[in-house]
C-alpha positions as CSV (number, residue, x, y, z in Angstrom):
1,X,19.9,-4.5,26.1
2,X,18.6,-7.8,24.9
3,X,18.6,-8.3,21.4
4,X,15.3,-9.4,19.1
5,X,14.8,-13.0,18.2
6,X,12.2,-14.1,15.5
7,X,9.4,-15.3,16.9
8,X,9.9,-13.0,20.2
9,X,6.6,-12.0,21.3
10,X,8.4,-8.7,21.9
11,X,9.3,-8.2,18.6
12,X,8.2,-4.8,16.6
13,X,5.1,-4.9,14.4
14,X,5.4,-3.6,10.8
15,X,3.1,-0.5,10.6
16,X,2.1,1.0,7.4
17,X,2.6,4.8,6.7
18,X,-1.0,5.1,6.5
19,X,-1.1,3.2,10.0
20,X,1.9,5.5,11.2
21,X,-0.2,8.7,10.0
22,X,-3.4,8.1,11.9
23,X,-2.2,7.2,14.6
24,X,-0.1,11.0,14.3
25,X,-3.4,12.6,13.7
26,X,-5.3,11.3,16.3
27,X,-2.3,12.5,18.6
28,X,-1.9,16.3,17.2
29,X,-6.0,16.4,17.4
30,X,-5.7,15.1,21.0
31,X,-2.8,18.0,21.9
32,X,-4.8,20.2,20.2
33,X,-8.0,19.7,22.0
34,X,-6.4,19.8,25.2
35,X,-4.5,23.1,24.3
36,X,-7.1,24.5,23.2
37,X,-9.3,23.7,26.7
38,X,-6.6,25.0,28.6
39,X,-6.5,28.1,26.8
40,X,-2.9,28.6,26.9
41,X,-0.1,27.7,24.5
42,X,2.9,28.9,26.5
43,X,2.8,26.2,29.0
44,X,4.8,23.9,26.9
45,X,7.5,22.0,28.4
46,X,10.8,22.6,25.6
47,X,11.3,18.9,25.2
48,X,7.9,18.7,24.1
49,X,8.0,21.1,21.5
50,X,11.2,19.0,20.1
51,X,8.6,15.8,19.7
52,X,5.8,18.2,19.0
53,X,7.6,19.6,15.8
54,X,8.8,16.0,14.7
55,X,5.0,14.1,15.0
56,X,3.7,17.4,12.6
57,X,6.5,16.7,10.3
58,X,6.2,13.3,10.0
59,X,2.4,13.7,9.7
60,X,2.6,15.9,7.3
61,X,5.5,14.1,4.9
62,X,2.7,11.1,4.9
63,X,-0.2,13.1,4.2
64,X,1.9,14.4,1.1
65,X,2.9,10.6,0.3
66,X,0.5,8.0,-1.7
67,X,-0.5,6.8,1.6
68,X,-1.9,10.6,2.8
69,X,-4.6,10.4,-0.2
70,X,-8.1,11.0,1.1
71,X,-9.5,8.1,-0.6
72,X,-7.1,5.3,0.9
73,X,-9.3,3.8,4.1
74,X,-7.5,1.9,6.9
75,X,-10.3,0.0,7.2
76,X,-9.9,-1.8,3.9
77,X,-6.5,-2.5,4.1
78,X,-6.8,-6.1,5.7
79,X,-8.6,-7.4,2.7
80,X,-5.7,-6.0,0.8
81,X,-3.3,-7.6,2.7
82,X,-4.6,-10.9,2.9
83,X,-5.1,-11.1,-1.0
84,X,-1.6,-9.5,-1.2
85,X,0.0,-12.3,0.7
86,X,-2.1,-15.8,-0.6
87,X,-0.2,-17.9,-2.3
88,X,-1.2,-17.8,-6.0
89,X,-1.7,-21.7,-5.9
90,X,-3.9,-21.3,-2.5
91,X,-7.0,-19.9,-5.0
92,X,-9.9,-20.8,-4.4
93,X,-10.7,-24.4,-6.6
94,X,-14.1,-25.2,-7.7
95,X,-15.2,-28.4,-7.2
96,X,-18.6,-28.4,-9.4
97,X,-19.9,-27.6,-12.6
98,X,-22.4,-24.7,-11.3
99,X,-18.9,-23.5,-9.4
100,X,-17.1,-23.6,-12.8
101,X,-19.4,-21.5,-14.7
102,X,-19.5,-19.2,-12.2
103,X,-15.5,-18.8,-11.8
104,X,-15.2,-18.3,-15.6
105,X,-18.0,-15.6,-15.8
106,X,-16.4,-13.6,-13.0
107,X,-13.4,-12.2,-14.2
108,X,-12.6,-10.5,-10.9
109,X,-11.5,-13.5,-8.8
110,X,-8.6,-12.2,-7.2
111,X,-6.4,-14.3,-6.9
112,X,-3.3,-14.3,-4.4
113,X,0.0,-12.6,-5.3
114,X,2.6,-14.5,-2.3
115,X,4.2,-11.5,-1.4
116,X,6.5,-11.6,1.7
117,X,5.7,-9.2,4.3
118,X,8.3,-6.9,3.6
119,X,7.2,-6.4,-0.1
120,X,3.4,-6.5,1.5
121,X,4.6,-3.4,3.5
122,X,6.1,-1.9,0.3
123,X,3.5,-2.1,-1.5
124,X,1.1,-0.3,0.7
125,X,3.6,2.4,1.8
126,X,3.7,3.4,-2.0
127,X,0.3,2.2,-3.2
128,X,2.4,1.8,-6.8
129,X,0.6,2.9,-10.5
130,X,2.8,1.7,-12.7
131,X,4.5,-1.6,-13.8
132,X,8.4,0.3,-13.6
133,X,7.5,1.0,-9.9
134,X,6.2,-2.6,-9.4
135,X,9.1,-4.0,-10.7
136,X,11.1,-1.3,-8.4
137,X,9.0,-2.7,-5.4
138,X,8.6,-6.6,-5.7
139,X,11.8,-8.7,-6.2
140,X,11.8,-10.8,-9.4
141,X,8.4,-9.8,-10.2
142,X,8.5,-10.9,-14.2
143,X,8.9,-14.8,-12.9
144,X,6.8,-14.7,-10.1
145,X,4.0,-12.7,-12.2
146,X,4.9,-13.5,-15.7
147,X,2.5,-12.2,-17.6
148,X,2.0,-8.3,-17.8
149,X,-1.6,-8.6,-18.0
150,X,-1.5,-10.2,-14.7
151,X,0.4,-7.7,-13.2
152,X,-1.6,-4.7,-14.7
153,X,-4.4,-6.5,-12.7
154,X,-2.5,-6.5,-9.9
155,X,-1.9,-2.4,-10.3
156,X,-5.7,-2.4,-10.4
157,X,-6.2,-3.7,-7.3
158,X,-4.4,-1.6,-6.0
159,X,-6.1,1.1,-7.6
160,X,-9.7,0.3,-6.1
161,X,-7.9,0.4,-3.1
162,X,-6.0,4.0,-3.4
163,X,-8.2,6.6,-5.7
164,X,-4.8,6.3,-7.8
165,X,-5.6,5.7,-12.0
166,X,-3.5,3.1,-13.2
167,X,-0.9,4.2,-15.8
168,X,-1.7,1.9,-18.4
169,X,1.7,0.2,-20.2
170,X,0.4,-0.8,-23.5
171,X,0.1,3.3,-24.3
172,X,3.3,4.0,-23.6
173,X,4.3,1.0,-25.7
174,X,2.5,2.1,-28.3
175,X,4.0,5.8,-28.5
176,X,7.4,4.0,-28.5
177,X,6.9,2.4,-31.4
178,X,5.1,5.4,-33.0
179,X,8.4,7.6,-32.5
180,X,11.0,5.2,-33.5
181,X,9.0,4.5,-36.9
182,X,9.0,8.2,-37.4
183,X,12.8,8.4,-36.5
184,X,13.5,5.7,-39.2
């Protein structure tokens, strides 16, 4: 067995868990629909039963995971990826007046976040809601994306991109300092 090099045009592609699961679905409705023509469920070789049982589990595990919500569309998720994985400083610049004014009134430019593909993969495996998970997910995150407001934009993104609410951090801050007043 050869080993993988970088570069290989062999080498694996990274698939997403939402990736992983339709392509599982569109499998079990295939076996399904040709079980069902045949009218027989008895004809079933045992070592395909083995790999029968393992594509349901693993299907189902994903449908239960952040990736298996209804609401998150395979479809979208190249956009994602590509603002995921721009480099913050590759924005885009404006180089007029009219294109100035019209940067600073839209507060939704999105800018890039320079993820590495591992962290890119991460990050839509998870589809994080919070900044602790964000942190968990994204290696030095507080110097990369310094500022927390920033980073809650970030979990936004995410959000329009999931179904999943954002669990906001400056409420939980908040309460915090609510309950150690109280305790002093």
């Amino acid at each position: 067995m050869e080993p993988l090099k970088s570069g290989d045009s062999h080498a694996p592609a990274l698939l997403t868990n939402l990736e992983v699961m339709e392509l599982l679905q569109e499998r079990v409705a295939i076996r399904e629909a040709s079980s069902s023509s045949d009218g027989n469920n008895n004809n079933k070789l045992p070592s395909f039963q083995a790999r029968d049982w393992i594509e349901q589990t693993v299907f189902d595990y994903l449908n239960s995971s952040p990736a298996g919500s209804s609401e998150v569309k395979l479809d979208d998720m190249p956009k994602l990826v590509k603002t995921l994985r721009r480099e913050p400083s590759a924005t885009t610049t404006a180089t007029t007046d009219a294109d100035d004014n019209k940067l600073d009134e839209s507060s939704d430019v999105v800018q890039g976040y320079g993820l590495t593909t591992a962290e890119t993969l991460q990050v839509l495996n998870h589809l994080p809601t919070s900044l602790v998970e964000l942190h968990l997910l994204i290696e030095d995150l507080e110097k990369r994306i310094p500022e927390e407001e920033k980073q809650m934009q970030f979990l936004r993104l995410l959000s329009q991109y999931s179904g999943r609410d954002v669990e906001e951090a400056a409420g939980e801050e908040e309460e915090d300092e609510e309950t150690n007043d109280m305790e002093e």
